[in-house]
C-alpha positions in Angstrom: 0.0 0.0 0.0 1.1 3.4 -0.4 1.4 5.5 2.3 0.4 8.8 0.6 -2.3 8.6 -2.4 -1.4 11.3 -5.0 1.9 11.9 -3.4 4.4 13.6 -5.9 7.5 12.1 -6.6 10.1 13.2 -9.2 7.9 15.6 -11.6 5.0 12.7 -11.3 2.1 12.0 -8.9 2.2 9.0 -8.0 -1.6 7.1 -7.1 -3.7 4.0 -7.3 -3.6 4.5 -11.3 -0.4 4.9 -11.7 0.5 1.6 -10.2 -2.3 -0.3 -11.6 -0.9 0.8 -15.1 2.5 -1.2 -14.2 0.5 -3.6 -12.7 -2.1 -4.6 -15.6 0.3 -4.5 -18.6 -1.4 -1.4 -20.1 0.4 1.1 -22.1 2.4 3.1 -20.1 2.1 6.9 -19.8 4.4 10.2 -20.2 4.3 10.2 -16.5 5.9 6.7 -16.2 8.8 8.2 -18.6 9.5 10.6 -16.5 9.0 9.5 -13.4 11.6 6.0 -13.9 14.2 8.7 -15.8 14.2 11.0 -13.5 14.6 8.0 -10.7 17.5 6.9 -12.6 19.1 10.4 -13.2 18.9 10.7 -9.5 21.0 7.4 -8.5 23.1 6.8 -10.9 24.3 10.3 -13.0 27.5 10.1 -11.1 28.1 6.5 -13.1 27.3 7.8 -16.5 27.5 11.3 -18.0 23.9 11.3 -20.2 22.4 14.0 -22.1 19.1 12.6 -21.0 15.9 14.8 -22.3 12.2 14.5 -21.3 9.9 12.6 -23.1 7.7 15.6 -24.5 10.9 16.5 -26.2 10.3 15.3 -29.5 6.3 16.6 -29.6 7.8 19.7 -29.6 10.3 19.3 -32.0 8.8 16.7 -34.5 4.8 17.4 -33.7 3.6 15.9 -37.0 4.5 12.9 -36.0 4.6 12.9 -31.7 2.1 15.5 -31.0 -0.2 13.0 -29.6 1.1 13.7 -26.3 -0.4 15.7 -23.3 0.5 18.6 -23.6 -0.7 18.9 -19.1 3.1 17.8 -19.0 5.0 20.6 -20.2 5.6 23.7 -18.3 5.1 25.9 -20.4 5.4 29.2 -17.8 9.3 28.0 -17.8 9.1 27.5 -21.2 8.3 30.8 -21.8 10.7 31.8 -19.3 13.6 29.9 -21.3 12.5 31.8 -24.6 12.3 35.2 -23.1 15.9 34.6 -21.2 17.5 33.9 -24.7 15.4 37.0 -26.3 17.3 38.8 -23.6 20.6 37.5 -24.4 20.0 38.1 -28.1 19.3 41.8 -27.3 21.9 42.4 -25.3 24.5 40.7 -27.1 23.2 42.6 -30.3 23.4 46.0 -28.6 27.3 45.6 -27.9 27.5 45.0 -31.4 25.7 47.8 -32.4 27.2 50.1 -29.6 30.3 49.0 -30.8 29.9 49.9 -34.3 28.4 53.3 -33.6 31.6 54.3 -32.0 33.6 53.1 -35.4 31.1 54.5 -37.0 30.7 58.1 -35.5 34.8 59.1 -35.6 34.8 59.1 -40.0 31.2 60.7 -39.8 32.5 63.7 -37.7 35.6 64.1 -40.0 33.1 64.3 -43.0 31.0 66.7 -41.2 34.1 69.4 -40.6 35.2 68.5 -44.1 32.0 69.6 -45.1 31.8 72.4 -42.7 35.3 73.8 -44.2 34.4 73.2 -47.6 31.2 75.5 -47.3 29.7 76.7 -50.4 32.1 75.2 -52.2 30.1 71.9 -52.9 27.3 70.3 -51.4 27.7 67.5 -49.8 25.1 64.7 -48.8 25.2 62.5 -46.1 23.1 58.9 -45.5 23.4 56.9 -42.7 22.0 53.0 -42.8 21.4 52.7 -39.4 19.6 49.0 -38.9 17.4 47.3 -40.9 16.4 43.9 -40.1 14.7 41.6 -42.6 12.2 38.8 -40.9 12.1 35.8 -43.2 9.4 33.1 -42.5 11.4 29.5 -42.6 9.5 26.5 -43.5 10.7 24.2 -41.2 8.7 21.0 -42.6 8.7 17.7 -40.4 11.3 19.7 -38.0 10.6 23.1 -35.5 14.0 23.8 -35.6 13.4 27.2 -34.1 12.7 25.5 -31.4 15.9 23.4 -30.6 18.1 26.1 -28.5 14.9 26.6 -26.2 14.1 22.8 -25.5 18.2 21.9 -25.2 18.4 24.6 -22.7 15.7 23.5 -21.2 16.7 20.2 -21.0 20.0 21.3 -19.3 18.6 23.4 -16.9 15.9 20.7 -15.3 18.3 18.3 -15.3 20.9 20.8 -13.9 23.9 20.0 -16.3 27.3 21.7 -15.6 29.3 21.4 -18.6 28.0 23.7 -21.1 25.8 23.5 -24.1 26.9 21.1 -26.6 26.0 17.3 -26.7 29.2 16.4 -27.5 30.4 17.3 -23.7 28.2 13.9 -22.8 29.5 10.4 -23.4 25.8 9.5 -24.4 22.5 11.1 -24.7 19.4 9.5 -24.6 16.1 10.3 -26.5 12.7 8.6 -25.5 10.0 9.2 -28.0 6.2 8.6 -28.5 4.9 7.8 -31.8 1.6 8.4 -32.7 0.3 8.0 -29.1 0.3 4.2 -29.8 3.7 3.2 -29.2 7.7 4.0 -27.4 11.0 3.9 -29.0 14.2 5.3 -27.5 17.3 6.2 -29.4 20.3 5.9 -27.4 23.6 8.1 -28.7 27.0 6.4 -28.0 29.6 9.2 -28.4 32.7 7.8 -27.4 31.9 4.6 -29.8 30.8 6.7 -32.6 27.0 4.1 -32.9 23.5 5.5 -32.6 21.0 2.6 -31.2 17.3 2.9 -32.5 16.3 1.0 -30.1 12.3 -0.3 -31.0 10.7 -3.1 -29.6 8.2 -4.1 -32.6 11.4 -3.6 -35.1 10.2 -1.0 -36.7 12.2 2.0 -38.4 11.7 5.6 -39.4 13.9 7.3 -41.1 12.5 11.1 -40.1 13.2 9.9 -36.6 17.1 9.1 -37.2 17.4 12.9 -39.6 16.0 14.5 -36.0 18.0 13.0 -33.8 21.1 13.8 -36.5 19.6 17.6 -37.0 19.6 18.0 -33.1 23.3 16.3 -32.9 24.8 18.6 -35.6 23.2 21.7 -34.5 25.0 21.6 -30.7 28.0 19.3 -31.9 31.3 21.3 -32.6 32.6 18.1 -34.0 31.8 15.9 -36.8 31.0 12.7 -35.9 30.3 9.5 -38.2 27.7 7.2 -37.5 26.8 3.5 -37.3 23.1 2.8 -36.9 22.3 0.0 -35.1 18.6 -1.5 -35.2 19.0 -4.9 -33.8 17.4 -4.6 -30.5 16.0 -6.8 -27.8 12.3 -7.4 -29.4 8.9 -8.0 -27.3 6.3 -10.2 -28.3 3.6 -8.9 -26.0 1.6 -5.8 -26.9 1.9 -3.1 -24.5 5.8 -3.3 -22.9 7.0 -1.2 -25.7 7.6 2.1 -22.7 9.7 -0.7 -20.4 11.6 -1.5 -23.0 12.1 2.0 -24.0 13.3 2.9 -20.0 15.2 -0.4 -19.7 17.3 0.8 -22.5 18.1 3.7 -20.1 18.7 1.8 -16.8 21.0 -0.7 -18.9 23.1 2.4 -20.1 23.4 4.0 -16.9 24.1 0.7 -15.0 25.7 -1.0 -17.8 27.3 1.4 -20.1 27.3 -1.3 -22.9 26.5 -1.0 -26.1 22.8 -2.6 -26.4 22.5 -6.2 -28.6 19.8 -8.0 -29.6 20.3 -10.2 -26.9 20.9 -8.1 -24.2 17.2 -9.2 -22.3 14.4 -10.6 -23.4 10.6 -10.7 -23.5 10.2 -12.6 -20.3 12.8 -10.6 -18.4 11.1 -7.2 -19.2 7.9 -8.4 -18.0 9.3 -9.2 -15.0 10.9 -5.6 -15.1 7.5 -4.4 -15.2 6.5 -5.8 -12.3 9.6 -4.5 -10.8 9.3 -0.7 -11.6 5.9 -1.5 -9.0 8.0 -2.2 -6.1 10.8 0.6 -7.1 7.3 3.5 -7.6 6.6 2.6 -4.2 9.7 1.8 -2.4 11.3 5.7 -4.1 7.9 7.1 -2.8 7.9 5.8 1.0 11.7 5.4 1.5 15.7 6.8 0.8 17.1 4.9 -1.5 20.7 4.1 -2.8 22.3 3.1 -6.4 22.6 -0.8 -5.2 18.8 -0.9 -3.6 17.5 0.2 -7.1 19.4 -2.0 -9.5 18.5 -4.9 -7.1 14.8 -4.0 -7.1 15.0 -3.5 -11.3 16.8 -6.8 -11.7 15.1 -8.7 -9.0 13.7 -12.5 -9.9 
């Protein structure tokens, strides 16, 4: 039993339902993503250096295809708070520039003006100064918002309170949980150091505008170029509905692991009883302190 019904935990609230989706085998739910990462973040970050983002990250990025999520889960006041912090930065960065060149820019425009001032009626002399226009260009962005990629990375970095600056590349992994359609989880797990992306999908499916993201979001923070193996061949499940503990085993196996995932790394029947796991964990994060060697024993417990 819990001791606290609607007790929050980790971003989540955890109650009745959100144990009895575990429980039942349904589908699970944005809040189960975030909850379990944010539960591994917490006790084991020290053993891995992840570039881990939230699981709305991709409706926001890619909603043609993932904006099926609720969108109850995104803050959207720090959101907005992000966005008007870079506006900020924009400005001010742009008004050194411009301060700067007005000095440059005022010393010849004085000498003109005693040149003309000496030269009199001698010759007129006309003057124009350009002194800013900006052109606004509307950018069709098609399957990606990439306007929005500096506002959901820093976002990502501050939640998750990262400390070595802004590009990917800083991490020895990064980790991307995604919803399709509503209907089903995939995570794509980035392996710097070993130069392999895993798409890591249950069903063994593939899309291609998923793998162009993940390289678009890569290339826009990366300062170095990278070349990549693709890996598909993924533990598979055979049930209909474990598709999200496969997606946050993948993460639990980095972090715990740090091996690059195979096809054979668990099975069906080893997830399930994951599932049934990530029960006692929910409750046992909830009610008591943890440590790093309680939680991999209640994960991996038979």
């Amino acid at each position: 039993m819990l001791k606290q019904i609607g007790n929050r935990k980790n971003g989540v609230t955890i109650d009745q339902n959100f144990i009895k989706i575990l429980e039942n085998q349904e589908f699970l739910t944005s809040s189960h993503l975030i909850f379990f990462q944010n539960v591994f973040n917490k006790y084991f970050s020290n053993r891995r250096n992840i570039f881990l983002v939230d699981c709305y990250f991709f409706a926001e990025f890619m909603p043609k295809l993932t904006n099926q999520l609720s969108n109850d889960l995104i803050d959207f006041e720090k959101i907005n708070k992000i966005k008007q912090q870079i506006v900020d930065k924009k400005t001010c960065q742009s008004n050194i520039i411009s301060n700067s060149a007005n000095l440059e820019r005022n010393q010849p425009i004085q000498q003109a003006k005693e040149e003309v001032y000496k030269a009199k009626t001698k010759q007129k002399k006309f003057m124009f100064e350009i002194i800013s226009i900006n052109e606004i260009k509307q950018v069709d962005e098609g399957i990606f918002k990439i306007s929005q990629l500096e506002t959901l990375l820093f976002q990502q970095t501050l939640n998750n309170d990262y400390q070595k600056g802004s590009s990917i590349a800083n991490y020895d992994y990064a980790y991307f949980p995604i919803n399709l359609g509503n209907s089903h989880w995939i995570s794509v797990l980035v392996y710097f150091k070993e130069g392999k992306i895993i798409y890591q999908d249950s069903l063994n499916g593939y899309k291609s505008d998923i793998m162009a993201g993940i390289e678009r979001i890569i290339k826009y923070k990366c300062t170095k170029n990278f070349k990549w193996e693709i890996q598909k061949n993924t533990p598979r499940q055979t049930g209909v509905s474990d598709c999200g503990v496969f997606a946050l085993y993948a993460l639990f196996f980095l972090y715990t692991r740090g091996e690059v995932i195979q096809s054979d790394s668990y099975s069906e029947t080893f997830i399930i009883r994951v599932r049934q796991n990530f029960v006692a964990l929910a409750k046992a994060e909830l009610n008591n302190n943890l440590n790093a060697d309680q939680v991999i024993d209640l994960v991996n417990s038979f």
